[in-house]
N, C-alpha and C positions, 0 to 999 in steps of 0.2 A: 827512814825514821821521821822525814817531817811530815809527810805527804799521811802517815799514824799516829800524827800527835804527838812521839814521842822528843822529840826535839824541836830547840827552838833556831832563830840564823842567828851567828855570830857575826856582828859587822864592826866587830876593831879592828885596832891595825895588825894587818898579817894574815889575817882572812882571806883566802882562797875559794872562787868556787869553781872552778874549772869552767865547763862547755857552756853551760846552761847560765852563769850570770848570776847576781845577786838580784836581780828582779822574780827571776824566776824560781829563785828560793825562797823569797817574802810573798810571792801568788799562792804557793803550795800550800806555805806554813800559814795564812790565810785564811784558805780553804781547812785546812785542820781547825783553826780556833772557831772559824763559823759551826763548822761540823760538831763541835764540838768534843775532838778524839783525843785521845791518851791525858797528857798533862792539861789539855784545855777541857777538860768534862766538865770542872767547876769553874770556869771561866779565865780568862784572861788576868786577874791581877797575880801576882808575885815576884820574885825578883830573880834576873837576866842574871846568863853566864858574867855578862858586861855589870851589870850591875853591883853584885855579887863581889869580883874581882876589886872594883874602885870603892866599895864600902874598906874591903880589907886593906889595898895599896895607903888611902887617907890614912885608916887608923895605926900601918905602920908609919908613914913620915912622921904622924906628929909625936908617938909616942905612948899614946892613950887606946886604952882597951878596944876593941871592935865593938863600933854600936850595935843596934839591934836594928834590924827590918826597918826602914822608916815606912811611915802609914803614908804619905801621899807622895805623888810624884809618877814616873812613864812605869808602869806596869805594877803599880798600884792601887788601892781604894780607899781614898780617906775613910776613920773609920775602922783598918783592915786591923784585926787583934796580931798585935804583933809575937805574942806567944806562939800562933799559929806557925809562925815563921813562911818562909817561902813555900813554891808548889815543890819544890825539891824534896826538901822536908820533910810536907807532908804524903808525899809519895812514897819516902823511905819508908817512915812510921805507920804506911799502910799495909807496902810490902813485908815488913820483919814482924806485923802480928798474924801472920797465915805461917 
């Protein structure tokens, strides 16, 4: 899946990658975003399984609703229309109109 774009590496706590190492999981996944294959066609910015997960954990501790997408920060682009939301997202919303 990485080595097609279609995923990205997860490096929280509890990640596994067996023989091969997490170096040689971020070379692959690398080579996919240069290539520009599956989720990286449109580039690099959107938000991480990692990401993603700590948007939601924050917004249960304090209380308060889940924000939305921030526009800057690691795997984002100032700028980025938050409407848009993640490549996740807009992957789905590409997949469910065919």
């Amino acid at each position: 899946m990485l080595r097609a774009g279609w995923a990205s590496v997860y490096e929280q706590a509890g990640a596994e990658y067996g023989k091969s190492g997490l170096d040689e999981f971020l070379r692959v996944q690398s080579e996919a975003q240069r290539a520009k294959k599956g989720i990286w066609k449109c580039g690099t910015r959107g938000e991480t399984p990692a990401e993603y997960k700590k948007r939601y954990r924050d917004a249960a501790a304090s209380g308060e609703p889940v924000a939305d997408i921030p526009t800057t920060g690691k795997g984002t682009t100032a700028g980025q229309n938050v409407s848009e939301g993640g490549w996740f997202r807009r992957l789905f919303r590409l997949g469910s109109r065919r």
